[in-house]
C-alpha positions as CSV (number, residue, x, y, z in Angstrom):
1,X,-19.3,-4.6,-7.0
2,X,-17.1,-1.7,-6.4
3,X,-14.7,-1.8,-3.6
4,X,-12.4,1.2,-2.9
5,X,-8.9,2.0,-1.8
6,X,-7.0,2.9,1.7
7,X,-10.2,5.5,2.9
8,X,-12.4,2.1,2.1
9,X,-15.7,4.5,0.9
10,X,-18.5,3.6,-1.1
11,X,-19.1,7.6,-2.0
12,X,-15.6,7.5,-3.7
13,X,-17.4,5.6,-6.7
14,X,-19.7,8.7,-7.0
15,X,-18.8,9.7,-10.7
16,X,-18.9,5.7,-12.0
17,X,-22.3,4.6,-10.3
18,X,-24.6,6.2,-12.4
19,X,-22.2,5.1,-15.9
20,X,-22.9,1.7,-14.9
21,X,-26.2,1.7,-13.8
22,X,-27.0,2.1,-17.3
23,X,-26.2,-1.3,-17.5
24,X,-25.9,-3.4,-14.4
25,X,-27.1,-3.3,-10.7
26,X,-24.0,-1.7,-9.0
27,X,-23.0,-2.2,-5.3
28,X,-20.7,-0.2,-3.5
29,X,-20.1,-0.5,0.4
30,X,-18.2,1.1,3.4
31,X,-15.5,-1.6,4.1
32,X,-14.8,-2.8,7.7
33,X,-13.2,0.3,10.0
34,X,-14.8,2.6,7.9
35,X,-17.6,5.3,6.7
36,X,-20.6,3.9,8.0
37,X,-19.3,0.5,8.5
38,X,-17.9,-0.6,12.4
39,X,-14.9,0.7,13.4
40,X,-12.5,-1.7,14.6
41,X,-9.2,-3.0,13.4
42,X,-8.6,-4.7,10.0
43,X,-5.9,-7.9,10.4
44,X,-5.2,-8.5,7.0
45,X,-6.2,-7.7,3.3
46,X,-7.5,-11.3,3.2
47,X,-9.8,-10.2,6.3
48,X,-11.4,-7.8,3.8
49,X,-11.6,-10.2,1.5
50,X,-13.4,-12.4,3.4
51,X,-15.6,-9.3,4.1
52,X,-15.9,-8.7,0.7
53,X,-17.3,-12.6,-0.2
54,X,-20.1,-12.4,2.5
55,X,-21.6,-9.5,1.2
56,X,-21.8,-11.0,-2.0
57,X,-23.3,-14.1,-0.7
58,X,-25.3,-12.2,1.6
59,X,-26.9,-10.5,-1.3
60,X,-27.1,-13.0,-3.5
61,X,-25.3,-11.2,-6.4
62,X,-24.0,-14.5,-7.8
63,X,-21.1,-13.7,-9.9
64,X,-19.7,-10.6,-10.0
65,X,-18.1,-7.8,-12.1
66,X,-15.7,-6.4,-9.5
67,X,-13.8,-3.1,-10.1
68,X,-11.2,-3.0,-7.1
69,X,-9.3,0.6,-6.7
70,X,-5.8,0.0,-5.0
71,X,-6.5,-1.7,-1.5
72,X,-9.8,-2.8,-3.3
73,X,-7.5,-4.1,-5.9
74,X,-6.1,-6.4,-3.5
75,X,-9.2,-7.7,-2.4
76,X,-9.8,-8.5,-5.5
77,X,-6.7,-10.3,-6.7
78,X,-7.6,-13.0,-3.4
79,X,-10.9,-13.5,-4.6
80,X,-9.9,-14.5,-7.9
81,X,-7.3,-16.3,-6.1
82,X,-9.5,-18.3,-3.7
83,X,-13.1,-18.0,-4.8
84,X,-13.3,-17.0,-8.7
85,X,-16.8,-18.6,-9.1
86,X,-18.0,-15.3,-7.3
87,X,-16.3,-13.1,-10.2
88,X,-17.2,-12.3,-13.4
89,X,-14.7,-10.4,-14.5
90,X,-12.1,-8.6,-12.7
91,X,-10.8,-5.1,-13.1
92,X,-7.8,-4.0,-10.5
93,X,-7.4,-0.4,-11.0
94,X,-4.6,1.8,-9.3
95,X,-3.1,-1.3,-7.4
96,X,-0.1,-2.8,-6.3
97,X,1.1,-6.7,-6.3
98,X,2.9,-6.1,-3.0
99,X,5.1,-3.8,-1.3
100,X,7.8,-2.3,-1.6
101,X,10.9,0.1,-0.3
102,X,9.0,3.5,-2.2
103,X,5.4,2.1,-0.9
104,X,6.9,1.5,2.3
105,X,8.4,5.0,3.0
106,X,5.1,7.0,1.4
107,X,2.9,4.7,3.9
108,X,4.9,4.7,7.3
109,X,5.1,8.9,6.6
110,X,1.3,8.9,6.1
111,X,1.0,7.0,9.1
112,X,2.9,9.2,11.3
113,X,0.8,12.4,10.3
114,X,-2.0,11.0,10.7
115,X,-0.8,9.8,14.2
116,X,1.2,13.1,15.6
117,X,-0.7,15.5,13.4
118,X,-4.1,14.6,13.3
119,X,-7.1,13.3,10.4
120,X,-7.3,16.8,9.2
121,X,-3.7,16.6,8.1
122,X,-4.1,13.4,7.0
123,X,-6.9,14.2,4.8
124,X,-5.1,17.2,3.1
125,X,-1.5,14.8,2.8
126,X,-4.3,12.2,1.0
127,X,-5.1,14.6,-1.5
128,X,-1.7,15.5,-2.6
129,X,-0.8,11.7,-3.7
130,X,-3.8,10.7,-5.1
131,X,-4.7,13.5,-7.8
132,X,-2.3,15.1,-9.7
133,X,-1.5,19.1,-9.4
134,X,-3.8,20.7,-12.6
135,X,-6.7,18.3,-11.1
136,X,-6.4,20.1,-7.3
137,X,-5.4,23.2,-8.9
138,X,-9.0,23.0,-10.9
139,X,-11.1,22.0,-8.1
140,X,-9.5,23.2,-4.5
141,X,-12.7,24.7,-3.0
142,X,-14.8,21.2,-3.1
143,X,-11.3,19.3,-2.2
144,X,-11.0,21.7,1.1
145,X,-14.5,20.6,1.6
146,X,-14.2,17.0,1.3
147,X,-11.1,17.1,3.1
148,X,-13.0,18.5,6.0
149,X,-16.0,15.9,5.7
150,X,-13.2,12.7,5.4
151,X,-11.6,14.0,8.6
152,X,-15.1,14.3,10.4
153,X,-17.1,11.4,9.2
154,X,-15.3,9.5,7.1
155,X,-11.8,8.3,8.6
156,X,-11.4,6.1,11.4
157,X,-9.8,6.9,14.1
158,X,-5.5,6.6,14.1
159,X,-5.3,3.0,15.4
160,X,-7.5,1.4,12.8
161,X,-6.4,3.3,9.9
162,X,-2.8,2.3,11.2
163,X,-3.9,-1.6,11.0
164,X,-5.4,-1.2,7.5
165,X,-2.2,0.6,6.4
166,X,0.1,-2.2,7.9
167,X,-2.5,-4.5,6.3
168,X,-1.9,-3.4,2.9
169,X,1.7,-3.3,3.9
170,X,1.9,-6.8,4.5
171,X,0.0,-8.0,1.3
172,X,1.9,-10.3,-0.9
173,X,-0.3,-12.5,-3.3
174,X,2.1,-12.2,-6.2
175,X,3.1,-16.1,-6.3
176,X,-0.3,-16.7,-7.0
177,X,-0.8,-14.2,-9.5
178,X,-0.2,-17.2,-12.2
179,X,-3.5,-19.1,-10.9
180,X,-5.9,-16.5,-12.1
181,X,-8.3,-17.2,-14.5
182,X,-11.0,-14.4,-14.4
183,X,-11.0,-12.1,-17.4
184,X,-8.9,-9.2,-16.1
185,X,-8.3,-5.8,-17.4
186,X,-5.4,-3.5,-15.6
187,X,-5.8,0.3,-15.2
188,X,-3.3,2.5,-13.9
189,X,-2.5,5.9,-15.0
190,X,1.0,6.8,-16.1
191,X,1.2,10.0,-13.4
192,X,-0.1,7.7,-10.3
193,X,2.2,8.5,-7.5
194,X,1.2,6.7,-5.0
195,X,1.1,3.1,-6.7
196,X,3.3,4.2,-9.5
197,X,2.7,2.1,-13.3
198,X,5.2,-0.4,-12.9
199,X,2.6,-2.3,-10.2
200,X,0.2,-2.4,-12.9
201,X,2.5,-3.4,-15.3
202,X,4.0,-6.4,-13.3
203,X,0.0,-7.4,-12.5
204,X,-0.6,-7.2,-16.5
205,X,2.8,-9.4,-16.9
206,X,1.6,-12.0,-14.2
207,X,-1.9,-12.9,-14.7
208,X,-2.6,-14.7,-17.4
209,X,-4.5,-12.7,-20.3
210,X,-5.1,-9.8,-18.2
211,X,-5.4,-6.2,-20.5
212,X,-3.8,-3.6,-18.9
213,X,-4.9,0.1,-19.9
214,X,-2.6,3.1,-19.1
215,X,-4.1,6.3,-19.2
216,X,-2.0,9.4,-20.1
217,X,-2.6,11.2,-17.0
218,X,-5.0,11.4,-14.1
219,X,-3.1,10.5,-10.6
220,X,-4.2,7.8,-8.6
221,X,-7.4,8.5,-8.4
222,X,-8.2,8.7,-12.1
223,X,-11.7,7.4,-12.3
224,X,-12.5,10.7,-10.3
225,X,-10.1,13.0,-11.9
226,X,-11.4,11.8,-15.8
227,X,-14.4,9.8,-15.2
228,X,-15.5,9.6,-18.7
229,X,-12.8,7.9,-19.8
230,X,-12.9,5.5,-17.1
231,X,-16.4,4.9,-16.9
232,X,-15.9,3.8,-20.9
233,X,-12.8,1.4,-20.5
234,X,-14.5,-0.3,-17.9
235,X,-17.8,-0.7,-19.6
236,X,-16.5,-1.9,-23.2
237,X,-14.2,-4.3,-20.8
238,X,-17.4,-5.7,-19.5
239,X,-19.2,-5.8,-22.5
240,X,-16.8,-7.7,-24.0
241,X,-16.5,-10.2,-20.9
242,X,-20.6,-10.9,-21.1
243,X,-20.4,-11.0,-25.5
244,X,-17.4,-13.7,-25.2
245,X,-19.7,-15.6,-22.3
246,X,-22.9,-15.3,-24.7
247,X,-20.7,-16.9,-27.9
248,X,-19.3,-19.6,-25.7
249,X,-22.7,-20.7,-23.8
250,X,-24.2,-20.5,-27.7
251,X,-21.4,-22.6,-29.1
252,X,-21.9,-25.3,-26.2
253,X,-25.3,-25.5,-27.2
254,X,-25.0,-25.5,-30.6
């Protein structure tokens, strides 16, 4: 199950779906107030959550590999929190444990472009914190291009992006950090700007025998900006979730 950051798209899992389909059946959605999904106001990260846990009941996917990217990565941390029979394994990737005085001041300025200045603005701020400058530089004419579909199609309008900014704002599950027990791996890369390497680091630190992989470079949004790399950590990080399952079901047995 792939669940994505602040813009909440499945299509920003594009360059992982077919990687894993090698493998696995892979689910992505549109969360709530977004892409194709209704467009009304998010309340809370744990709303999302919530959201998150229906559909996998609602498709009967049992338990889950989730890969969470920043907001997802939230998500993710309460499921593991509050219903970790649903996950497999857990990877939080480009996420935070809560906010803070630099998130706060990045987030309240996003907010007030996309508010005074409009989506198309937005859109173009958006790609300037989550890939790094050789990555835009490489590949502006097909950024101009999504820019111009997410401001169309794909964002919601100012009032419920505001509520799932103050949303992810508000999130604090740190204290409970300590209670996970899904396999976790980490993933962060060391130029993300937006939810800089000491989030992942403290997430690493807190839950216990999480792996935390830090990637040379990338920006935030690494698994589109080096994909193959990505795509690999996360697949020899499941692999090796399902062999240690296999060796402990055969050793109950044996």
């Amino acid at each position: 199950l792939l669940s994505a950051g602040m813009g909440g798209v499945a299509s920003f899992w594009t360059p992982q779906v077919e990687a894993l389909q090698r493998s696995h059946r892979v689910v992505s959605y549109d969360q709530r107030g977004t892409g194709r999904s209704e467009r009304v106001r998010v309340e809370s990260i744990e709303q999302l959550a919530k959201d998150a846990i229906e559909l996998i009941r609602a498709l009967e996917l049992g338990s889950v590999h989730y890969i969470g990217h920043s907001t997802g990565g939230a998500i993710g941390q309460i499921i593991a929190i509050e219903q970790p029979e649903l996950l497999a394994s857990l990877t939080i990737y480009a996420s935070v444990t809560r906010s803070d005085a630099f998130r706060r001041r990045i987030w309240d300025h996003r907010k007030r472009v996309l508010q005074q200045l409009g989506p198309l603005e937005y859109a173009e701020l958006t790609t300037l914190v989550l890939y790094p400058s050789w990555w835009i530089s490489e590949n502006d004419e097909a950024l101009r291009t999504e820019e111009q579909r997410a401001a169309t199609t794909q964002l919601p309008d100012a009032d419920v992006m505001a509520s799932r900014i103050d949303a992810i704002l508000a999130f604090d599950r740190s204290a409970d950090l300590g209670a996970i027990r899904t396999p976790t791996l980490v993933i962060c890369a060391r130029d993300d700007n937006l939810t800089p390497l000491y989030f992942s680091q403290s997430l690493a630190k807190s839950i216990p025998g999480a792996q935390l992989a830090v990637l040379g470079r990338g920006g935030h949004a690494v698994s589109r900006t080096r994909p193959a790399q990505f795509n690999r950590l996360v697949r020899e990080f499941i692999a090796s979730v399902e062999q240690s399952r296999t060796l402990k079901h055969e050793g109950h047995h044996a």
